[in-house]
Structure formats: C-alpha cells, structure tokens
C-alpha positions in Angstrom: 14.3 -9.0 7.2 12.2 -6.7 4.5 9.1 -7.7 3.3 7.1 -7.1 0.1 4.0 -6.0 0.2 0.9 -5.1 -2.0 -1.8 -3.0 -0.3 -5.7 -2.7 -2.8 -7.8 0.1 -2.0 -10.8 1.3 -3.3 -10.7 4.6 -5.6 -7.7 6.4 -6.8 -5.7 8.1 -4.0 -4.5 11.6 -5.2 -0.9 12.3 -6.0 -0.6 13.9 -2.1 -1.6 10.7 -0.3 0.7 7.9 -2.2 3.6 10.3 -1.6 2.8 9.9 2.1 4.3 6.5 1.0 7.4 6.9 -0.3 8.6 3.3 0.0 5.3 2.3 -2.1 5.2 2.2 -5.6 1.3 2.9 -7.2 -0.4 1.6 -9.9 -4.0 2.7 -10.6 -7.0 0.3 -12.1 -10.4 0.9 -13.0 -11.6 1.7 -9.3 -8.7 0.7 -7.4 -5.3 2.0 -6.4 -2.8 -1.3 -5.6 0.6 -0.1 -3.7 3.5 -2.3 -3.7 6.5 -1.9 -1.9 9.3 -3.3 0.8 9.0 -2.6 4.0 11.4 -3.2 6.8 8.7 -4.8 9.2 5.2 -5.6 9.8 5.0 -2.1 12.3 5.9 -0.4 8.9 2.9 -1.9 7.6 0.4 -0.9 9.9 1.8 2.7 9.9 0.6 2.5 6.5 -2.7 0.8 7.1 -3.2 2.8 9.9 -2.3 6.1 7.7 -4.7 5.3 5.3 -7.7 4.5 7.6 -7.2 7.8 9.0 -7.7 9.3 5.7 -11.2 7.6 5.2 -9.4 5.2 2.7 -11.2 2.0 1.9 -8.7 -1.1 2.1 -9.8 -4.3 0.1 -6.4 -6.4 0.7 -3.3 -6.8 1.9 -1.3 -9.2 0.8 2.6 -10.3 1.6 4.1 -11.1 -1.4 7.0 -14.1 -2.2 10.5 -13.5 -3.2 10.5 -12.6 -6.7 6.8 -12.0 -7.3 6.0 -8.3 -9.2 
C-alpha cells in the first residue's frame, strides 16, 4: 500500500539534494524546506530520513498524511 508523506526540515535544501528525492515534491518557507510525496513503504521512508541525516540535514517532522490531504 503507498503512503503519503510530508517530511519539514530546517533550511532550504539546494536543487542537488531534493533531486536525490525524486518521488518528493518540495516546497520552500521562510527557513524551512517541507517535502511531500508517496512512497511505497515505511523502508522508503527511512532511506529518505536516513539520506538526509547523512547530509547534516536538520529534520523537524515527519508526518503520514490521510487520503486526500495536500
């Protein structure tokens, strides 16, 4: 089953780093980047999580999201 997600960091990731993510879609705010996307499974997820912790990213939230919810 495919879940949605939406992933808030601190800072704005550069162009480089959200292509890394391909299945997520960006959207920068004042000092955050928020990613949201579907993802096959929650091991899909922690790649991600686990992708950006490598690159010294700062993660404020994850959150799964409903069916339907932007």
């Amino acid at each position: 089953m495919v879940m949605r997600y939406l992933v808030r960091v601190h800072g704005h990731l550069s162009r480089d780093l959200v292509s890394a993510f391909p299945q997520m879609v960006p959207a920068e705010g004042p000092a955050e980047t928020v990613l949201r996307g579907e993802l096959p499974d929650q091991s899909a997820l922690m790649g991600i999580l686990h992708h950006l912790d490598e690159m010294g990213v700062a993660i404020a939230a994850v959150i799964e999201l409903p069916d339907g919810e932007e």
